[in-house]
C-alpha positions as CSV (number, residue, x, y, z in Angstrom):
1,X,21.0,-4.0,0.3
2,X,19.4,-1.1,-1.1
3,X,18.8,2.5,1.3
4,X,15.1,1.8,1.3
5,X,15.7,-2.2,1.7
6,X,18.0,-1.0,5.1
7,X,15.2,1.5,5.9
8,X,12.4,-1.2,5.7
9,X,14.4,-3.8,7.8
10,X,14.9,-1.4,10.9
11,X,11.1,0.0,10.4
12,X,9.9,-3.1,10.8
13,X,10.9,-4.4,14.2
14,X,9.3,-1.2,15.4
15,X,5.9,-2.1,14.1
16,X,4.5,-4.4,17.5
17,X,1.7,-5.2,14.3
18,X,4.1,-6.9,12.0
19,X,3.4,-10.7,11.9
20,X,5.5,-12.7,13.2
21,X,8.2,-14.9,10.5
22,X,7.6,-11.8,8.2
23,X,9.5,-8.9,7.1
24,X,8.8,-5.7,5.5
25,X,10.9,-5.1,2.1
26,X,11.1,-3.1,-0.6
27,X,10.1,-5.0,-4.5
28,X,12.2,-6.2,-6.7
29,X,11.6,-6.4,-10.7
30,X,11.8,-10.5,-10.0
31,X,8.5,-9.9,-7.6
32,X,6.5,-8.9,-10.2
33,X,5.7,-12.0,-10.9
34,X,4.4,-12.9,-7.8
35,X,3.0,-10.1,-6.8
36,X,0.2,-10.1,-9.9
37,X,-0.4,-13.4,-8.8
38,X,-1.6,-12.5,-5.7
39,X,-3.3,-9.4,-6.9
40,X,-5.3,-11.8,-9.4
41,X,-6.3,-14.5,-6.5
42,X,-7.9,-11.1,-4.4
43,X,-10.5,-11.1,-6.9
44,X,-11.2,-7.7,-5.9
45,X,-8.4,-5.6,-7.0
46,X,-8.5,-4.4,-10.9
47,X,-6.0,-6.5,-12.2
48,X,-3.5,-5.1,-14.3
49,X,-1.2,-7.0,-16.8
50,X,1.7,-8.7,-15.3
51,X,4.0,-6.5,-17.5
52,X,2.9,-3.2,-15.7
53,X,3.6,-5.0,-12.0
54,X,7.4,-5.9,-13.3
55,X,7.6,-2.0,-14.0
56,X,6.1,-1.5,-10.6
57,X,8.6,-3.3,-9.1
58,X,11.4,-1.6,-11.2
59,X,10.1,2.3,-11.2
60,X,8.5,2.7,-8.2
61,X,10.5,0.3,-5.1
62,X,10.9,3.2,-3.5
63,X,7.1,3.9,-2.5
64,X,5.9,0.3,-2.6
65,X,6.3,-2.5,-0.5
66,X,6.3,-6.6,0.3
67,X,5.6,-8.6,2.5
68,X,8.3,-11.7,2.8
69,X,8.0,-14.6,4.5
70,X,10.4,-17.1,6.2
71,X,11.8,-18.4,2.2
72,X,12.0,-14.8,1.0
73,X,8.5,-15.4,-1.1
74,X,6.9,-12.2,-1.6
75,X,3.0,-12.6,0.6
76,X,1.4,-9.0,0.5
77,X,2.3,-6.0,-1.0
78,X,1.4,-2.2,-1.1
79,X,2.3,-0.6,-4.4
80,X,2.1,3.4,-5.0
81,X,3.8,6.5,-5.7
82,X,4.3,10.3,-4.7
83,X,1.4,12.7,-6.6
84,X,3.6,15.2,-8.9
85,X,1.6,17.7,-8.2
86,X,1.3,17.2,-4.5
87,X,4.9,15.7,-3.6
88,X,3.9,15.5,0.2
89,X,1.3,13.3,-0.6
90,X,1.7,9.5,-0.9
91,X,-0.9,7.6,-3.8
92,X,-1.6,4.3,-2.2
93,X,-2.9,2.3,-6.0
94,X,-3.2,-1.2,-4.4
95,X,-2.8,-3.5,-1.2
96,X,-3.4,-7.2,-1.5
97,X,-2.7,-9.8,1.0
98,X,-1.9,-13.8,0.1
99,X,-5.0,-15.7,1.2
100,X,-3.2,-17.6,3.8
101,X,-1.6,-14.6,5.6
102,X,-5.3,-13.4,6.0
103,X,-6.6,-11.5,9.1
104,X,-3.1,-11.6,10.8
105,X,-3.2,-7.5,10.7
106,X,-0.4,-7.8,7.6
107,X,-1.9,-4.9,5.5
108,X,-1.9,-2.3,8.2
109,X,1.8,-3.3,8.9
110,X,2.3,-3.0,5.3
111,X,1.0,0.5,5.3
112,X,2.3,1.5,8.1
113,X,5.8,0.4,7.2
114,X,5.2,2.2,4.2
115,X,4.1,5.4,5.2
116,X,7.4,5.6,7.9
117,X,9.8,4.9,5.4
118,X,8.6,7.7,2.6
119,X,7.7,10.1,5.8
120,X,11.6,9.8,6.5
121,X,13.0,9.4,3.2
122,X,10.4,11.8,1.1
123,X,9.1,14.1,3.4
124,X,5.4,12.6,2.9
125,X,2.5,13.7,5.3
126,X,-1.0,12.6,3.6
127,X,-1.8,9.4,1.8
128,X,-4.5,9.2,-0.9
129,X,-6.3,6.3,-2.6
130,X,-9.5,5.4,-3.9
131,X,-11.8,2.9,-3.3
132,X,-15.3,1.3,-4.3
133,X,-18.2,1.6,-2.3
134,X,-18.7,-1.8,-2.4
135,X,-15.1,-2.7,-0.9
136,X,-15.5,-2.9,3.2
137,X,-12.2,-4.0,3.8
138,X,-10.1,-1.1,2.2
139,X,-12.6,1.1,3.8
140,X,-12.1,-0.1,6.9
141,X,-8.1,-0.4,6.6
142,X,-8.2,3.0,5.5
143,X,-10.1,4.6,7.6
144,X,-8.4,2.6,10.6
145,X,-4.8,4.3,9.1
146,X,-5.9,7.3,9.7
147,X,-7.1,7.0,13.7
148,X,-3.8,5.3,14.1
149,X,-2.2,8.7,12.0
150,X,-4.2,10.7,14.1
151,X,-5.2,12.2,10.6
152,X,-8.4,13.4,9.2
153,X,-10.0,11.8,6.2
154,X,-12.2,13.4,3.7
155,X,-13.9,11.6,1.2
156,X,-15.7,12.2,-2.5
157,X,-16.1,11.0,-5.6
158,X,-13.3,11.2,-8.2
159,X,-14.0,9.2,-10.7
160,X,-18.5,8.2,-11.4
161,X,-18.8,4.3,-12.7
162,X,-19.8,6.0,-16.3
163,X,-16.3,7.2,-16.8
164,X,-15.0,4.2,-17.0
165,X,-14.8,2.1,-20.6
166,X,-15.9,-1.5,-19.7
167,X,-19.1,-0.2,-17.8
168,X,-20.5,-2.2,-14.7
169,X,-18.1,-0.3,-13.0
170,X,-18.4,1.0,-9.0
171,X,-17.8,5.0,-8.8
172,X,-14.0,4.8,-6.8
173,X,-14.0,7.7,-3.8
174,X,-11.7,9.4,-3.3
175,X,-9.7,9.2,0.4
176,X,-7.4,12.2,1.5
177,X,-5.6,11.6,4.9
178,X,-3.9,13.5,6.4
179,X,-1.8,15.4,7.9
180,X,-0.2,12.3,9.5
181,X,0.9,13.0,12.7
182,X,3.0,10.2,13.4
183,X,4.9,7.4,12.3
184,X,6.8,4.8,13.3
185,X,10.3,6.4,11.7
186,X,9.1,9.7,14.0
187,X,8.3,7.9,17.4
């Protein structure tokens, strides 16, 4: 078991949230797999290719996280990584949740779990991550982080729909929260 594996395991039973017969975990390269799958059934999330979730999986394990379930089967996920320029400050690219673990509060645990674990290990305090207008859920996961965080957020646009190649394509805002001012690894 890896440091962030053992990290995970004991944030977990802290999280009252955390669906029961699941477990919080850190990705493996042979999730990959999987976890495009269930980015590709959201049919919200801008799929990438399958290659660049195995390299996910491999590069950044230690600010991304699954969701297991009683077989070990990999059933939501948060993938994302520390900014270079602001290494305090967590970049949250994409949560997705298996269609049958649906509306049991799973991506808030997985957030949550996530944001304790690189608070404790990488000294993180803000979270970032865009989202389209058009996307209530992530708003509304977002935006309930932060009340949990007891953290500010401040939105605006990064990037407009025109900078974007394929066109047809929502502007994604920009969410800054933070400072966190508490997690489960600081409770």
């Amino acid at each position: 078991m890896t440091a962030a594996q053992a990290a995970l395991a004991g944030a977990d039973r802290e999280f009252l949230g955390m669906p029961e017969g699941l477990e919080l975990d850190a990705p493996r390269v042979e999730d990959g797999a999987v976890i495009w799958r269930i980015a590709r059934d959201s049919k919200v999330l801008d799929l990438n290719s399958s290659y660049s979730y195995l390299l996910w999986c491999r590069d950044f394990a230690a600010t991304s996280v699954v969701a297991r379930d009683g077989q070990g089967e990999p059933v939501g996920f948060v993938t994302g990584y520390i900014r270079p320029e602001r290494p305090q400050t967590l970049v949250v690219w994409q949560v997705a949740v298996d269609h049958a673990q649906r509306g049991r509060g799973l991506a808030g645990a997985l957030l949550d779990g996530l944001t304790a674990r690189v608070a404790d290990e990488l000294d993180v305090h803000r979270v970032e991550t865009t989202i389209t207008p058009d996307n209530t859920a992530s708003n509304r996961l977002f935006t309930s982080f932060a009340e949990r965080h007891g953290a500010a957020v401040q939105r605006e646009v990064l990037f407009h729909g025109g900078l974007f190649p394929d066109g047809g394509h929502e502007p994604e805002v920009l969410y800054r929260i933070g400072p966190l001012a508490a997690t489960a690894a600081t409770r």
